[in-house]
N, C-alpha and C positions, 0 to 999 in steps of 0.2 A: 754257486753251489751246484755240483753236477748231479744226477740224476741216480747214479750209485749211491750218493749220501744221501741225497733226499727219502730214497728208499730204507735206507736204513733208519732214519732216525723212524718215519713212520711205524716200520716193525717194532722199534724198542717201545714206541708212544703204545699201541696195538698189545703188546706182551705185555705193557704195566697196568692192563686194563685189570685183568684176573685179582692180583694185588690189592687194585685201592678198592675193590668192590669187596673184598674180605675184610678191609678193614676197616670200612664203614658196616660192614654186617658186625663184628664185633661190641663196636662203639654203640653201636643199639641193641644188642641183643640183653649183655649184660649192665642191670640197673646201676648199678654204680658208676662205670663209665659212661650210661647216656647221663645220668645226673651231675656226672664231672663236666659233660660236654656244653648242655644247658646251663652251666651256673659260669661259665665264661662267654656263652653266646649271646647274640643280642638281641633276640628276638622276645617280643612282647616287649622289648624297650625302644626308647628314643634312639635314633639312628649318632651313632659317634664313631667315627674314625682319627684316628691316631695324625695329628699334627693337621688337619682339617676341618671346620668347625663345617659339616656340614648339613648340620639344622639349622644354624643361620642363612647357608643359601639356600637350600630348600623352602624355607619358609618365603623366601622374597619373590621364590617362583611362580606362576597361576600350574595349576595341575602337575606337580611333579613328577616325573616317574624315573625311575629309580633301577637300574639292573644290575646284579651281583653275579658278574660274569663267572664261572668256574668254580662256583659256590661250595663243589661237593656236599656234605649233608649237614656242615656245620650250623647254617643259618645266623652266620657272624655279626651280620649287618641288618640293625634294628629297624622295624618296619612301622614305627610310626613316628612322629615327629611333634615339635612345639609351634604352634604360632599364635599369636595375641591371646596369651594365657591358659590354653586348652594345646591337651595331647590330643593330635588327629590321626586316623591313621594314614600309610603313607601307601603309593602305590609303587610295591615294590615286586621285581620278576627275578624267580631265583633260575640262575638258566647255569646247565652242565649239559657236557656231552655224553655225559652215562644218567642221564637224566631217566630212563628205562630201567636200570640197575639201581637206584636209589628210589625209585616210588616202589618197588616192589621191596626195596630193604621195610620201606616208609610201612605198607598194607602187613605184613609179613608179622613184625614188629606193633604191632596196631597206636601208631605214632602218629596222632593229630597235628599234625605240620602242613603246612602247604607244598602239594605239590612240586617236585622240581619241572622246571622246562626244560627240553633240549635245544641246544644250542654249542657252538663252538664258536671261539674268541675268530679262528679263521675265516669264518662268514657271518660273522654278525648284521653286517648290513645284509643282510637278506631275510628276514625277519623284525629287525628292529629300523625304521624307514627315516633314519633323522630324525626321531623325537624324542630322545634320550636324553634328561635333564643331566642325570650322573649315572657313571659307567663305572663302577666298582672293581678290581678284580688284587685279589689276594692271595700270593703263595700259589697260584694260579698259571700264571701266562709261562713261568719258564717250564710247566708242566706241559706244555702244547707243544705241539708239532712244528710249528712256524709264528712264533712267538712276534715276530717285527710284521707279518703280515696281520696279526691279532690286534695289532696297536692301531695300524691303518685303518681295519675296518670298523675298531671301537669309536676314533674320532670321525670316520664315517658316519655310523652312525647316532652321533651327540647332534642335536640343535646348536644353534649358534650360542654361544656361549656359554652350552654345558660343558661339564668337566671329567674328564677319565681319570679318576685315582685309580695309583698304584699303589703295592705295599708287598715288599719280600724280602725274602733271607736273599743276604748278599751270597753270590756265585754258590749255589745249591748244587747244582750240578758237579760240581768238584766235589762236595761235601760228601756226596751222597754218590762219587765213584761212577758218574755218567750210568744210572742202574735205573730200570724202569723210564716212570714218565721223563725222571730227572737227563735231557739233554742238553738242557742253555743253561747257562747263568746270566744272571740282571746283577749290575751294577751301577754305583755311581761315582763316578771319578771325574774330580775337577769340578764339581756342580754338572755334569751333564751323564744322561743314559746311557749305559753298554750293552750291549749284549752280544753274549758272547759263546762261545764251546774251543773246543780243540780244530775244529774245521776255518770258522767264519768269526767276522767280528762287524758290530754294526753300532757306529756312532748316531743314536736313535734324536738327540735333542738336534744335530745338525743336519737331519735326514728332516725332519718335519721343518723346520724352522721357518719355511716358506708360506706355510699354514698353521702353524700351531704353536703354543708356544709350551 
């Protein structure tokens, strides 16, 4: 990737910034839509994601901790969990890069939620030091600047034998006309990860494969 395009994609990442902060101001502002938002979120529930039972591994954990990378303001991913018959809660870290632009959506709006944290999928290990039970991120990564170096420093920073789930619209970026954050697509073709744009292409399962599976 030369340094021309690296450049670019960052200004389109940069310019979609205005965008998604309008559209989380919206989503809160007017009651309907945050109540439409909340009644598919997962917060105040038991932690469930889509083809993962991840309250059974959580519970088998000692001290879980739990990060929803790229979160924006949805609060998807349920922050407390089951174990020997009792809902506990769970210790869970909501982290975005406009994490600044979403507490102020949060105060603004006078919207009892937890705090987002700042962070990006690009330097995750630099904040989170390998002790990341599970590493969340949704609809998320192909919204980032460097989506294959996001993957890297997510199982960076996992503990041994925690787990990075994924979850996205296949090739969004085509969908959505390479416009805004939209510059990669995630794919899965053959049982293995793509990703991809009109530049570059990055066979992601045979890139780890040495460490991860």
């Amino acid at each position: 990737m030369n340094k021309e395009h690296n450049t670019s994609i960052t200004q389109k990442w940069l310019d979609g910034i205005s965008y998604e902060v309008a559209f989380w101001n919206n989503v809160y502002r007017w009651p309907h839509t945050f109540k439409g938002m909340m009644g598919w979120a997962g917060y105040g529930s038991v932690i469930s994601l889509e083809g993962f039972d991840a309250n059974s591994f959580l519970a088998s954990e000692k001290d879980p901790k739990v990060y929803d990378v790229g979160c924006g303001m949805s609060y998807a991913v349920g922050n407390s969990i089951q174990k020997d018959g009792r809902t506990q809660p769970l210790d869970i870290h909501y982290v975005d890069p406009l994490a600044m632009h979403f507490n102020r959506i949060l105060r603004k709006h006078g919207k009892q939620l937890p705090p987002i944290e700042f962070g990006m999928a690009e330097y995750l290990s630099a904040f989170i030091h390998g002790d990341a039970t599970l590493i969340t991120i949704q609809n998320a990564l192909d919204h980032s600047s460097a989506p294959v170096k996001g993957i890297v420093e997510a199982i960076a920073s996992l503990k041994e034998g925690g787990i990075l789930y994924l979850n996205h619209h296949p090739n969004e970026a085509e969908t959505e006309k390479y416009k805004g954050f939209h510059q990669y697509n995630i794919n899965e073709e053959s049982g293995e990860l793509i990703i991809w744009n009109k530049a570059e292409r990055y066979n992601i399962s045979q890139m780890l494969a040495p460490f991860a599976s």
